[in-house]
C-alpha positions in Angstrom: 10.5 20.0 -14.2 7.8 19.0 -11.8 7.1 16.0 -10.9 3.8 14.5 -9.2 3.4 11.4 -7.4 -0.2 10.0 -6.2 -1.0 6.8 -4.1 -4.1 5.0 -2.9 -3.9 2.5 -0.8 -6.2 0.3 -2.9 -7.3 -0.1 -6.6 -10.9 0.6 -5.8 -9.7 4.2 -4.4 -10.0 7.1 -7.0 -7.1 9.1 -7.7 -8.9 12.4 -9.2 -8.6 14.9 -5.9 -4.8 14.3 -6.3 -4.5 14.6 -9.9 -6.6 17.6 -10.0 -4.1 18.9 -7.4 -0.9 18.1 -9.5 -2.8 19.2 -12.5 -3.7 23.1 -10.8 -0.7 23.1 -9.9 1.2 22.1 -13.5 2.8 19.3 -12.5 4.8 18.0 -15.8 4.8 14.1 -15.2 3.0 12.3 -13.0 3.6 8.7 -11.2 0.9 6.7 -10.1 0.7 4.0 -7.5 -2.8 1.9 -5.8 -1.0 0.5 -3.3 -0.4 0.3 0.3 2.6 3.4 1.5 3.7 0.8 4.2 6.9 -0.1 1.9 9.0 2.3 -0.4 8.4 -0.7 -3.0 5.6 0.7 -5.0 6.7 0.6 -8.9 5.7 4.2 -9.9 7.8 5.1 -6.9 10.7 3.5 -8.2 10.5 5.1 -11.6 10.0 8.7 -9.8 13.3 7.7 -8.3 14.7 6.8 -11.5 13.6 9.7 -13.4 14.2 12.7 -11.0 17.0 14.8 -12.0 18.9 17.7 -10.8 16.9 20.7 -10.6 13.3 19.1 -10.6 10.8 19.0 -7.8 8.7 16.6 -6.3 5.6 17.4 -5.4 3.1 15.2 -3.3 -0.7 15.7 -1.9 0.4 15.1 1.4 3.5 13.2 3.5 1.3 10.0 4.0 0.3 9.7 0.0 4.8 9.7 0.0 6.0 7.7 2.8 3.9 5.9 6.0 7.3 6.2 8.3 9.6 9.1 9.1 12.8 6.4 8.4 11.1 6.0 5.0 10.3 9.7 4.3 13.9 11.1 5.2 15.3 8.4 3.0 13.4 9.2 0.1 14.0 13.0 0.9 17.4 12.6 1.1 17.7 10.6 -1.9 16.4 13.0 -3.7 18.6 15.6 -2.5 21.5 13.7 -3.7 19.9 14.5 -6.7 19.8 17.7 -6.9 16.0 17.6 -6.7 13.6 19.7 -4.2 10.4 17.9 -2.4 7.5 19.9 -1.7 4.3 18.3 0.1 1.3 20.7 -0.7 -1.2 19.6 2.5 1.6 20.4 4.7 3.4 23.6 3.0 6.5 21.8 3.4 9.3 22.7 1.1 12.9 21.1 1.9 14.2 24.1 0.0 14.2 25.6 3.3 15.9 24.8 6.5 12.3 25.2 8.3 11.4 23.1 5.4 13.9 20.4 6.5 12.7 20.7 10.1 8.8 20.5 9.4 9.0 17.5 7.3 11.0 15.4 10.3 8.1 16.6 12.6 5.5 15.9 10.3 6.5 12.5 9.1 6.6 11.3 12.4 3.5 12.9 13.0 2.2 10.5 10.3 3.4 7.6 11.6 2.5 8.0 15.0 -1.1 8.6 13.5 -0.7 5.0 12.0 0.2 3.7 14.5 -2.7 4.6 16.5 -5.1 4.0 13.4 -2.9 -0.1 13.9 -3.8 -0.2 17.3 -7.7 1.2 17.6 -8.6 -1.4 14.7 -6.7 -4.4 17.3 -8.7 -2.6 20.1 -12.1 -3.2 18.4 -11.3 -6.7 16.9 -10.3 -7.9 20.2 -13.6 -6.4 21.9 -16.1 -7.6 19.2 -14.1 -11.3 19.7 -14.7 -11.0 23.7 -18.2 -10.0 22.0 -18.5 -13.0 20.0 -19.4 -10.5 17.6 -16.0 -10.7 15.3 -15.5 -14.6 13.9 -13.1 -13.8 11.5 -13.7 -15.1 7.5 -16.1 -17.4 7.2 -14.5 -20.9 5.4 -16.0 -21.1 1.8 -18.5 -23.7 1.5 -18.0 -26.1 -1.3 -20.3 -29.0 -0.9 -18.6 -31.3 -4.5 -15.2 -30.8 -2.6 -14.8 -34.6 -0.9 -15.3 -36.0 -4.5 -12.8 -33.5 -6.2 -10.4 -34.4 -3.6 -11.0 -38.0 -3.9 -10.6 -37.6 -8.0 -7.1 -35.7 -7.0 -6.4 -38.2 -4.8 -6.8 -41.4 -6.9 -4.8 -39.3 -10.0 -7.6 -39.3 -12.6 -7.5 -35.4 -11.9 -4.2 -33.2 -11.7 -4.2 -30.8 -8.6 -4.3 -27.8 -10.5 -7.3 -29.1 -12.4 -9.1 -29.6 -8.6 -8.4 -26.5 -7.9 -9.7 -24.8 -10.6 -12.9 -26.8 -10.5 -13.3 -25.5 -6.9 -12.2 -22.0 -7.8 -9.3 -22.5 -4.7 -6.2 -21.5 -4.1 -3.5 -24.3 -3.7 -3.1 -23.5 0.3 -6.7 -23.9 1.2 -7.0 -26.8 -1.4 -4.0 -28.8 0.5 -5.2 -28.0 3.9 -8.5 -28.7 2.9 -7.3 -32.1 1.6 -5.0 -32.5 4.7 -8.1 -32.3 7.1 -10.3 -34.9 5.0 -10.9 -38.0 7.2 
């Protein structure tokens, strides 16, 4: 059977060029995730896992859309081994079929992380230059001018907190430090 897995980092970021892929390619079952590849916990990942059996193969877009770090990527690789399963990463041509296959996929999945690292470190680069700038502030506070008399209705109990904070569409950490810096 084959199996496809896609991932985007986000839940704004389409899927299609992948599933187009798995779909050209006849891909049996496919697992979905929008998250970030930083972690191996990612849901649909966990149910590939599950679900693989002896005999099947996996077959991914690209190493990055699988795994962000080579420690990751050999230990989902190897897991699958274990189960009798085969990975194959299409932008790549790897196969771990092979012995080459076995070799490429260590080279290229620290190729990958080595590319995020340097995508980490060129985005601290530029923040730290546009703050030397004063170009880069960081998040601007959220403005809410009724807040002082919210807070003073939490504060004298004719309000519960949760009510407060749903009146002042806040979250309960910027609602207590909010709170915590009122005179």
């Amino acid at each position: 059977m084959k199996i496809g897995y896609v991932r985007v980092s986000t839940q704004e970021q389409n899927t299609i060029r992948q599933e187009a892929l798995m779909e050209s390619l006849g891909v049996d079952e496919v697992y979905i995730d929008r998250m970030s590849g930083k972690s191996t916990d990612r849901p649909e990942l966990k149910k590939l896992m599950e679900y693989v059996r002896r005999g099947d193969t996996v077959i991914v877009e690209s190493i990055s859309r699988f795994a962000r770090n080579t420690r990751d990527l050999l230990e989902l690789v190897e897991r699958l081994s274990a189960k009798g399963a085969e990975f194959v990463s299409k932008k790549e041509a790897i196969d771990t079929t092979t012995p080459s296959g076995k070799f490429m996929l260590t080279i290229f999945g620290a190729v990958a992380e080595l590319e995020r690292e340097y995508i980490l470190q060129r985005q601290q680069e530029g923040i730290a230059i546009a703050k030397a700038n004063g170009v880069y502030k960081g998040r601007r506070p959220i403005q809410r001018p009724e807040f002082p008399q919210v807070a003073e209705l939490w504060r004298e109990g004719k309000i519960t907190a949760v009510e407060a904070m749903r009146r002042l569409d806040m979250k309960p950490r910027t609602f207590y430090r909010r709170v915590k810096a009122l005179p």
